[in-house]
Structures are given as structure tokens and as C-alpha cells.
C-alpha positions as MATLAB code, in Angstrom:
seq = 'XXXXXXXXXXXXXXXXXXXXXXXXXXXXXXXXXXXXXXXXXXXXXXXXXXXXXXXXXXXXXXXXXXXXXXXXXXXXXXX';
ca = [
      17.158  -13.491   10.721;
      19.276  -10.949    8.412;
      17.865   -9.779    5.192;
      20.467   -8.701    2.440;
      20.571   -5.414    0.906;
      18.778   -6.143   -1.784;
      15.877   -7.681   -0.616;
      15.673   -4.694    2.261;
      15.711   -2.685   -0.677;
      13.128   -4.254   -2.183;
      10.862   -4.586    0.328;
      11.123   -1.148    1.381;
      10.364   -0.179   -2.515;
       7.695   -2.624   -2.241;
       6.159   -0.829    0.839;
       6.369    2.651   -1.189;
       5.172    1.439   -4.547;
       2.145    0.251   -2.807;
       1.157    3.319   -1.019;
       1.748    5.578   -4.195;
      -0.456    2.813   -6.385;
      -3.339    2.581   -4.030;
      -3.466    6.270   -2.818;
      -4.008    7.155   -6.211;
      -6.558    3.846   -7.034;
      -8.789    5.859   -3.571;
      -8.361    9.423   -5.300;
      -9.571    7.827   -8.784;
     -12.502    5.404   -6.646;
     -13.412    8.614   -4.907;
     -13.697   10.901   -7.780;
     -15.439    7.732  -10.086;
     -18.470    9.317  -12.324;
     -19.252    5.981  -13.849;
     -22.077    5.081  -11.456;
     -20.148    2.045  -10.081;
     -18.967    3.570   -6.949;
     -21.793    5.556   -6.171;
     -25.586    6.017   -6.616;
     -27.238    9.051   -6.283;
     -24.372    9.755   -3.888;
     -24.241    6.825   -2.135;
     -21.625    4.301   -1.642;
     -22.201    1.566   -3.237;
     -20.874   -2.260   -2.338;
     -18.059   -2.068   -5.253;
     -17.043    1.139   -3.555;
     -16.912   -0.550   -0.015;
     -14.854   -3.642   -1.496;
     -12.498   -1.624   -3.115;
     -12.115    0.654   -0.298;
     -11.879   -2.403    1.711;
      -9.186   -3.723   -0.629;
      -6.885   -0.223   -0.186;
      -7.278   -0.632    3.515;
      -5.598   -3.519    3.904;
      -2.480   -3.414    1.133;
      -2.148    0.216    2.723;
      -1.743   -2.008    6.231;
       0.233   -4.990    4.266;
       2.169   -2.397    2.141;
       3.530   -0.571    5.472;
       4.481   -3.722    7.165;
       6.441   -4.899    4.407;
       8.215   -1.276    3.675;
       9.070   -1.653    7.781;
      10.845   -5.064    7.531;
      12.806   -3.806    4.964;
      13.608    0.019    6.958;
      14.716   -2.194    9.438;
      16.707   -4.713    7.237;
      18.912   -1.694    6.285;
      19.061   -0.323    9.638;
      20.208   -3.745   11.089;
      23.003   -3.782    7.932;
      23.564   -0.293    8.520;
      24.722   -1.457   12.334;
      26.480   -4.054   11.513;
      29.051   -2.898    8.799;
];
């Protein structure tokens, strides 16, 4: 299967946008002084769900980006 350019591109800014969003949703969970994340120190479930959540669009996020690194690479080739 052959992706165009754009959607390469897209997916690729897809894959980027994701990690940049949910690196900085972990620094913000991490750093959270509203008692919802933690108590007396401890993680709490919302912090383990959320965690949880990053996790896997960090794993979804870089598969996506790769199918569309390779999309351009295989246009790339091929021109």
C-alpha cells in the first residue's frame, strides 16, 4: 500500500503532536498539587489511569509517526 504525501505528512505530525501533548500532560500529572494524583505522596488510581492513558498514545502516537517516516521514505525512493 502507498500513502500520499500528505497523509505521510500527517501522520508523522500526528506521531509528534502526540508525544509533545502527552509529555507535557505526565510533567503537569507529575507535578499535580490538587490532591487528585496523589495522597500523602502516594499515587493514587486517577494518577495510575492517566499514567496508564500516556503509556499507550505514547506507544499509538510512535506507531503512527513511523507509518508515516516510512510513507515519505517509500515516496522519497520512488520519485
Amino acid at each position: 500500500m502507498k500513502l500520499s504525501r500528505p497523509l505521510s505528512w500527517f501522520l508523522l505530525a500526528f506521531g509528534v503532536w502526540s508525544w509533545v501533548i502527552w509529555v507535557t500532560f505526565v510533567k503537569n500529572l507529575v507535578k499535580d498539587g490538587s490532591g487528585l494524583a496523589f495522597d500523602d505522596g502516594h499515587p493514587t488510581a486517577y494518577f495510575w489511569v492517566h499514567l496508564t492513558l500516556a503509556v499507550v498514545s505514547f506507544v499509538l502516537g510512535t506507531a503512527i509517526g513511523v507509518i508515516g517516516l516510512r510513507g515519505l521514505r517509500a515516496l522519497r525512493r520512488t520519485s
